[in-house]
C-alpha angles and dihedrals in degrees: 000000000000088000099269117147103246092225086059095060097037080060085045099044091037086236131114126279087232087065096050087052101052092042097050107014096082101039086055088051093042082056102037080051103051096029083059084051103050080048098052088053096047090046086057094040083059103043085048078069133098112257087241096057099047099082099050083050086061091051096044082046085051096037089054105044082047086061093046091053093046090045087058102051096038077054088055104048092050089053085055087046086048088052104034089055087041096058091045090057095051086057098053088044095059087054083057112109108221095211100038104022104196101224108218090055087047094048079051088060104041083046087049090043094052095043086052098051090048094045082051092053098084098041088051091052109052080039087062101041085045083058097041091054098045090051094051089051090049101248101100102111131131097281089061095047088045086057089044091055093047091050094050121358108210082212100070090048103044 
């Protein structure tokens, strides 16, 4: 689905080529289906608009899709800072004597810790609206939850 030619992964993969194609053929063709028709409406929404309007149309379509790219990778780079805190908190905890906790390490990784749960807060978000979408249009399921986790593990940001 990502444009990769399906012998190449069935190489990659050590499976056949056949296989590749009936997993993933008729997924492409569902999408590039429905993709074309979603296309087709939003062409006619545009052209049931005044000639004057249509272009505006094009920039608030553009303007929109540049948010929800920057969204995503503003999303992204707070997951890296959430890990990235959380990782250095870990670090200062494991220097924490459990019988004599020295304060000022353990004020570092309450400090780390909170820094890393809000850094986590965005990612999870948008994690959580992307699920609930894709429940309300039918298609949450466990594969998508599988992908969701592969993408982003909770588990590495929490």
């Amino acid at each position: 689905m990502a444009g990769e030619s399906g012998r190449a992964l069935a190489r990659e993969y050590g499976i056949g080529e056949g296989t590749i194609r009936s997993r993933f053929g008729q997924v492409k063709k569902i999408k590039v289906s429905e993709a074309a028709v979603k296309l087709v409406e939003a062409r006619q929404a545009i052209e049931a608009l005044p000639p004057m309007l249509r272009p505006q149309v094009n920039a608030l379509a553009d303007t929109l899709q540049q948010i929800s790219e920057m969204a995503a990778r503003s999303a992204e780079l707070a997951a890296r800072t959430a890990y990235k805190m959380s990782h250095i908190a870990n670090v200062q905890a494991s220097k924490l004597d459990d019988m004599n906790p020295d304060i000022e390490t353990a004020r570092l990784v309450a400090g780390f810790t909170e820094t890393a749960n809000k850094a986590a807060y965005q990612p999870l978000e948008l994690m959580k609206a992307n699920k609930e979408i894709m429940k309300d249009a039918g298609g949450a399921d466990e594969k998508v939850t599988s992908i969701t986790r592969t993408i982003v593990d909770p588990g590495v940001i929490a």
